[in-house]
Residue frames as qw, qx, qy, qz and C-alpha x, y, z in Angstrom:
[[0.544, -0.025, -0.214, -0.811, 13.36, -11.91, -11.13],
 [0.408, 0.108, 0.858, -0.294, 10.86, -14.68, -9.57],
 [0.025, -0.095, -0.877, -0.471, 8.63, -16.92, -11.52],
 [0.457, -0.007, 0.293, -0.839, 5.34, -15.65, -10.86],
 [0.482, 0.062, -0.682, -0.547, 3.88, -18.53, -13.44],
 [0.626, -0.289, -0.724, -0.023, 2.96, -21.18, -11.07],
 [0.061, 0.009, -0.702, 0.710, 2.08, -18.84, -7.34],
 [0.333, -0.579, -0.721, -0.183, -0.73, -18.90, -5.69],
 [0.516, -0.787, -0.231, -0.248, -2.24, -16.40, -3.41],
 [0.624, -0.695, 0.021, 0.357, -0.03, -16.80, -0.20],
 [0.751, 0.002, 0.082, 0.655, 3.37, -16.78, -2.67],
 [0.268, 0.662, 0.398, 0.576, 2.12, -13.99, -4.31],
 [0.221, -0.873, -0.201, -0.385, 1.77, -11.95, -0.65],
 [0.786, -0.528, 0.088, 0.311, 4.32, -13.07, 0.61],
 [0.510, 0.296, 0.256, 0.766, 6.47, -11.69, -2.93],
 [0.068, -0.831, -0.313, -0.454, 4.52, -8.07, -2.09],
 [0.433, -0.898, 0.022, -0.075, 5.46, -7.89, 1.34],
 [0.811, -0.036, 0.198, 0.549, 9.11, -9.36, 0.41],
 [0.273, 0.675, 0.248, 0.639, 8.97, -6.15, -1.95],
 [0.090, -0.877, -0.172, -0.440, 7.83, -3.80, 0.05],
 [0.707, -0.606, 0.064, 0.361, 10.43, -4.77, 3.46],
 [0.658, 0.195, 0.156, 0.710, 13.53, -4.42, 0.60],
 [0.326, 0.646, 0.264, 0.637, 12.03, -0.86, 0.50],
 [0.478, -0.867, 0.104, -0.095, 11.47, 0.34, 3.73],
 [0.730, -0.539, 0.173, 0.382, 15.39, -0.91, 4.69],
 [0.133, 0.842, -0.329, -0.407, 16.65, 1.12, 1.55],
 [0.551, -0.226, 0.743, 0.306, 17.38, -1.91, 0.04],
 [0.378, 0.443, 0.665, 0.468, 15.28, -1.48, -2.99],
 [0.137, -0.098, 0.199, 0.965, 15.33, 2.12, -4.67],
 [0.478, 0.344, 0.478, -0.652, 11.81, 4.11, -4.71],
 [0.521, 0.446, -0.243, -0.686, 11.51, 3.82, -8.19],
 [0.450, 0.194, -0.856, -0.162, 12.77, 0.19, -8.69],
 [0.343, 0.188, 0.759, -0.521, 10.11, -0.80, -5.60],
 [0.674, 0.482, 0.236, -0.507, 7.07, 0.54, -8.12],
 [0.385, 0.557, -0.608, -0.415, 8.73, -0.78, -10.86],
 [0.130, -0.093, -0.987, -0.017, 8.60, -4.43, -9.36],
 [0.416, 0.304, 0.759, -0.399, 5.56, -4.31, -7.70],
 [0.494, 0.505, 0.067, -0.705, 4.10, -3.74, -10.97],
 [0.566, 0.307, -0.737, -0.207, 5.73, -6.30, -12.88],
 [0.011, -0.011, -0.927, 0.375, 4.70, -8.41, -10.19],
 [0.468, 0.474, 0.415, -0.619, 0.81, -7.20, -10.86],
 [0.660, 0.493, -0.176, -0.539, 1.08, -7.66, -14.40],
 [0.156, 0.436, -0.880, -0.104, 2.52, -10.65, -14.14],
 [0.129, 0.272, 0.940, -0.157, -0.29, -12.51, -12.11],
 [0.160, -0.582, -0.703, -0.376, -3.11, -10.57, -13.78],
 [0.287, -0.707, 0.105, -0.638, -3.64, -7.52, -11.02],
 [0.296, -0.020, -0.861, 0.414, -3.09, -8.27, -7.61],
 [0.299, -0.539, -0.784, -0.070, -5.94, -8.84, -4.91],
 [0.257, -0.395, -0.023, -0.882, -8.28, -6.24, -3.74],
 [0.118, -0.216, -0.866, 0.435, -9.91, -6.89, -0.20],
 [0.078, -0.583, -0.602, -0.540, -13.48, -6.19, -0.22],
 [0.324, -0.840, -0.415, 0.133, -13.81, -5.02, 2.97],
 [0.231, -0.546, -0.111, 0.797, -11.41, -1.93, 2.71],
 [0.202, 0.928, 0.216, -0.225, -12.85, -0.17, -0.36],
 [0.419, 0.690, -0.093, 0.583, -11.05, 2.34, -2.78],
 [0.422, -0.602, 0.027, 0.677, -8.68, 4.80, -2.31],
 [0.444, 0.854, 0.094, 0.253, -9.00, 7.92, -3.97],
 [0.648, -0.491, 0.125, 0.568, -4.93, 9.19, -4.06],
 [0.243, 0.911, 0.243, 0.228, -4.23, 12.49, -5.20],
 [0.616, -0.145, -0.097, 0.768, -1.20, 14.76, -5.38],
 [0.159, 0.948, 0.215, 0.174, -0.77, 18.31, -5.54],
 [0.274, -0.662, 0.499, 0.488, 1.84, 20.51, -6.63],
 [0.602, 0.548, -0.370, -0.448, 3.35, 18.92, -10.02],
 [0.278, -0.366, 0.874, -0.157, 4.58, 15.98, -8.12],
 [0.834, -0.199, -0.156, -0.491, 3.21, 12.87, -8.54],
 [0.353, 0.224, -0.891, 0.177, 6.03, 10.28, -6.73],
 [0.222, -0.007, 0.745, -0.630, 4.04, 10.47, -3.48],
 [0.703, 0.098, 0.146, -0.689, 0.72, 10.00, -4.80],
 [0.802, 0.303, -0.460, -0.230, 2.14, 6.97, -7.02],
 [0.020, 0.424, -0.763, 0.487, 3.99, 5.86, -3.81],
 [0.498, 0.023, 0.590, -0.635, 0.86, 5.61, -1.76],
 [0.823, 0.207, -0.089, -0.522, -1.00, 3.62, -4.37],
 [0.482, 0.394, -0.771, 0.130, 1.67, 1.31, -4.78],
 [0.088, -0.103, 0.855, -0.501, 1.54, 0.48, -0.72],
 [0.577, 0.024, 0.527, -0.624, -2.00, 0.58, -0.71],
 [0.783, 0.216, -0.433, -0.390, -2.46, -1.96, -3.80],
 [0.274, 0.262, -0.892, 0.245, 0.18, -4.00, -1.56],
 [0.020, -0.027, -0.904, 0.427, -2.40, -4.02, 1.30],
 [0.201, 0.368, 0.908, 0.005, -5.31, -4.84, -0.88],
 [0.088, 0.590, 0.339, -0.728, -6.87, -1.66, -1.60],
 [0.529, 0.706, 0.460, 0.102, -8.95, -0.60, -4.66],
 [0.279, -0.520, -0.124, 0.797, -7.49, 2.48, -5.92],
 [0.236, 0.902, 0.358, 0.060, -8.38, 5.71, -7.75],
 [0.605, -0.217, 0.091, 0.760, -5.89, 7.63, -9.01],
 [0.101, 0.901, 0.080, -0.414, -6.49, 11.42, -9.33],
 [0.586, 0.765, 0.063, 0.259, -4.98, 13.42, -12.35],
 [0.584, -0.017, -0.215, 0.783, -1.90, 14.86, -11.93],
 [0.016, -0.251, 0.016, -0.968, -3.50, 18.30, -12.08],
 [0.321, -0.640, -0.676, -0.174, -6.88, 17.20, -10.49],
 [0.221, -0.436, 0.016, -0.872, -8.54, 20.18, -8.47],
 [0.273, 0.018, 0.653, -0.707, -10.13, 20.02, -4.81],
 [0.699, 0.136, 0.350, -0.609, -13.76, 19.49, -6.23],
 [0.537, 0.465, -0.680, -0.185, -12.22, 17.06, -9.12],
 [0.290, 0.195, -0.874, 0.337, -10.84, 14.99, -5.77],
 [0.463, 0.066, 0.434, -0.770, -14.11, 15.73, -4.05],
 [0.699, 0.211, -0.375, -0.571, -16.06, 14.49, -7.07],
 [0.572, 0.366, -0.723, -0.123, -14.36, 11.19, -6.69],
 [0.035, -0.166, 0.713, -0.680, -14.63, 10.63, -3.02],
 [0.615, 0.025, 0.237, -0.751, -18.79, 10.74, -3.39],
 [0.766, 0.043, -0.451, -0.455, -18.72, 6.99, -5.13],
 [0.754, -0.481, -0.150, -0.422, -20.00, 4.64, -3.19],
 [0.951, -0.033, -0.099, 0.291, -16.74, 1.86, -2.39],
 [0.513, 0.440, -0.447, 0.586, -14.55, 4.53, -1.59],
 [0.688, -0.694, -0.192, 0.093, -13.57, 4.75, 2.11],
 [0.673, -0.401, 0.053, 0.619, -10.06, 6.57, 1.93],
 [0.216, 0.958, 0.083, 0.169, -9.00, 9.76, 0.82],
 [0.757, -0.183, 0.156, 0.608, -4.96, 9.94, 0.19],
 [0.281, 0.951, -0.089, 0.097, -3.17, 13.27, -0.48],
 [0.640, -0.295, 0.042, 0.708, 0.75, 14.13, -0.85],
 [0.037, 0.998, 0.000, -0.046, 1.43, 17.40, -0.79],
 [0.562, 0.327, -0.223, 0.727, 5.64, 18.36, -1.19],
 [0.235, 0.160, -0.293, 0.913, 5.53, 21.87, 0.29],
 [0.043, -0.482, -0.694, 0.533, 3.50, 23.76, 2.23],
 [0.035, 0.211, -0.381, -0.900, 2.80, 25.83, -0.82],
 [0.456, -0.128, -0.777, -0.415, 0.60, 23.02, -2.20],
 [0.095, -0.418, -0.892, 0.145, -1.39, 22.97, 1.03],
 [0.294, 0.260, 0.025, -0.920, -3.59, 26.29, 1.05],
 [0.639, 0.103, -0.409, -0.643, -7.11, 25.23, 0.12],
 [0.405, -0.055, -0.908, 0.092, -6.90, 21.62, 2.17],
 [0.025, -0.036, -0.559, 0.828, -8.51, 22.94, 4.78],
 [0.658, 0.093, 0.017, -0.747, -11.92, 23.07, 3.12],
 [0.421, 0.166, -0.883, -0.124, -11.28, 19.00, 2.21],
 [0.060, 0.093, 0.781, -0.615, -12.38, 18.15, 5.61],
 [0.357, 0.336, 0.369, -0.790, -15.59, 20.41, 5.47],
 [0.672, 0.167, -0.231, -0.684, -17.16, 19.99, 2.19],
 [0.464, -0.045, -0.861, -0.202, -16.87, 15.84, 2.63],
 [0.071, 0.304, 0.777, -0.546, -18.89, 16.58, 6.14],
 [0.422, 0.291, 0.130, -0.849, -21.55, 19.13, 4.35],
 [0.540, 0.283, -0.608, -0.508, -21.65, 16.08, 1.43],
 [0.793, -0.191, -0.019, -0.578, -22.71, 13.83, 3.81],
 [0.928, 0.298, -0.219, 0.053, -19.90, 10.98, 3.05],
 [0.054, 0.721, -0.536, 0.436, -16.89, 12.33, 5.78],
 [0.852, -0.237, 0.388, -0.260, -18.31, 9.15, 8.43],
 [0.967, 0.035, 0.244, 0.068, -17.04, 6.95, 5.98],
 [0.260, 0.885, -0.349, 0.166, -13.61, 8.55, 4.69],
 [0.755, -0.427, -0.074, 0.493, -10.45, 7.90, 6.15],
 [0.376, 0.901, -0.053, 0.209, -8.99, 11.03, 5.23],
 [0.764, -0.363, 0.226, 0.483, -4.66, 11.11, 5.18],
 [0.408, 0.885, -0.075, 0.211, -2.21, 13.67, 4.01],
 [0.773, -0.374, 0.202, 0.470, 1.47, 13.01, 3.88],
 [0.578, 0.690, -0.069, 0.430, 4.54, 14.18, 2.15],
 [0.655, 0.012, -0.252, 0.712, 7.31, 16.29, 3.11],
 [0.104, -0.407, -0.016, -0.907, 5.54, 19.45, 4.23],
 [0.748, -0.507, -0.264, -0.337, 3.06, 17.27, 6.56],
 [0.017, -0.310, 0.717, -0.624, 3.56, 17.12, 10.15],
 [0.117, -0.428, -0.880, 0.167, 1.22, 15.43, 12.60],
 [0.173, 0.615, 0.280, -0.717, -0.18, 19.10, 13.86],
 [0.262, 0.300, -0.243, -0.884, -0.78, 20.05, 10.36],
 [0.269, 0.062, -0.951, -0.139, -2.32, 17.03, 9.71],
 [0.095, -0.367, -0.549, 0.744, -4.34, 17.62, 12.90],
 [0.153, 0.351, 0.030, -0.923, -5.21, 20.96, 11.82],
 [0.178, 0.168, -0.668, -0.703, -6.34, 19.39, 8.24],
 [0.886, -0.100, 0.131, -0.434, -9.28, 17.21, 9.96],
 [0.632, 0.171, -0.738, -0.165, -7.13, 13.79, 8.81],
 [0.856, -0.379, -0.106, -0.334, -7.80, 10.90, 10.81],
 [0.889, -0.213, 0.125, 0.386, -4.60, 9.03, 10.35],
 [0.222, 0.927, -0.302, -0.032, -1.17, 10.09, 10.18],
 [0.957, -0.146, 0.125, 0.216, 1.99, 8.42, 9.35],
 [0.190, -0.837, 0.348, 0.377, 5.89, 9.56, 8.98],
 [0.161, -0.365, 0.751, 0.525, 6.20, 7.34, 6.30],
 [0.561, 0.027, -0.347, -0.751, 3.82, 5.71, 3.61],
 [0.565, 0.006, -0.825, 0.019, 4.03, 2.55, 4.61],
 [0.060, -0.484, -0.727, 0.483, 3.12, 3.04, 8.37],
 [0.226, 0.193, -0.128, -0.946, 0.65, 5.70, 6.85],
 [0.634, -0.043, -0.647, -0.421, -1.12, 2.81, 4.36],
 [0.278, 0.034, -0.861, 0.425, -0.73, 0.64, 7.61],
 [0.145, 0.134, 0.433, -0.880, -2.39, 3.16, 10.02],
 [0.630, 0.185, -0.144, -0.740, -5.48, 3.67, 7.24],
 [0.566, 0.016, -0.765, -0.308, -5.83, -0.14, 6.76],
 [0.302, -0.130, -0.772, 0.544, -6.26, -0.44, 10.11],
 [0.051, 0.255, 0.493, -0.830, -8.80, 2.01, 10.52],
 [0.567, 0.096, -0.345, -0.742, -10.99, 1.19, 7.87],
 [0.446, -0.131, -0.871, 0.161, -11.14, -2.59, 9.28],
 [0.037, -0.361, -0.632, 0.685, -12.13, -0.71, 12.51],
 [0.408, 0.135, -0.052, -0.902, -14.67, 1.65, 11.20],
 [0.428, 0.290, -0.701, -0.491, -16.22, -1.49, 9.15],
 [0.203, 0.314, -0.902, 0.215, -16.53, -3.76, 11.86],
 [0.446, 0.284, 0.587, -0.614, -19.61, -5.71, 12.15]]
């Protein structure tokens, strides 16, 4: 366990991204990854939030919730606000959330392809609501492929969360720019 008492800023991202390498190389177990980075967040008081990427609303579906608590994890790592849907939240529930102002990302994990019926309208109703320009919209999990992905309207796609969170931090920087 590191001393968190006396870091500053750099130590503090540099302990996050220490975290999060152990996990991509399988060195640190999925559950003992969220398990530190959180005792690492409640240790310094919350960890930083970059203003210029905005929330993330992150939302599972099915009864799952590892992936959705996955993706929040990575994206608190790389600064993101985050919303965290109910476990049971509903399409217009996850819609609902999507319409305040500071969010700019829209995370789903789906498991099976059971749990994806009904995505397909995700796309449309944030274009008819006016608020789809500023989205990043991403859906991962073990049922997601690029094509279905594709198919789903998302913007970014990644085979893992981490180059997923990557991909969307990147492209909210780009959208933003200026």
């Amino acid at each position: 366990m590191i001393d968190t008492g006396n870091m500053g800023p750099d130590e503090i991202d540099s302990e996050k991204m220490r975290l999060l390498e152990e996990f991509e190389k399988g060195r640190l177990p999925l559950l003992e990854f969220m398990r530190s980075v959180k005792r690492l967040e409640d240790s310094v008081g919350g960890l930083s939030v970059d203003p210029r990427l905005g929330k993330a609303v992150v939302a599972s579906f099915g009864r799952h919730t590892e992936g959705r608590d996955l993706m929040a994890t990575i994206l608190k790592i790389f600064g993101f606000g985050i919303e965290l849907a109910d476990r049971d939240a509903s399409i217009p529930e996850i819609i609902d959330m999507c319409q305040m102002d500071d969010v700019s990302v829209l995370c789903l994990s789906v498991q099976t392809t059971y749990d994806c019926p009904g995505l397909e309208e995700i796309d449309g109703t944030l274009r008819d609501l006016g608020i789809r320009d500023r989205i990043v919209f991403n859906v991962g999990g073990a049922a997601v492929s690029e094509h279905l992905a594709k198919k789903l309207g998302c913007d970014v796609y990644g085979r893992t969360a981490s180059e997923s969170v990557r991909v969307m931090r990147e492209a909210v920087l780009n959208k933003y720019k200026g």
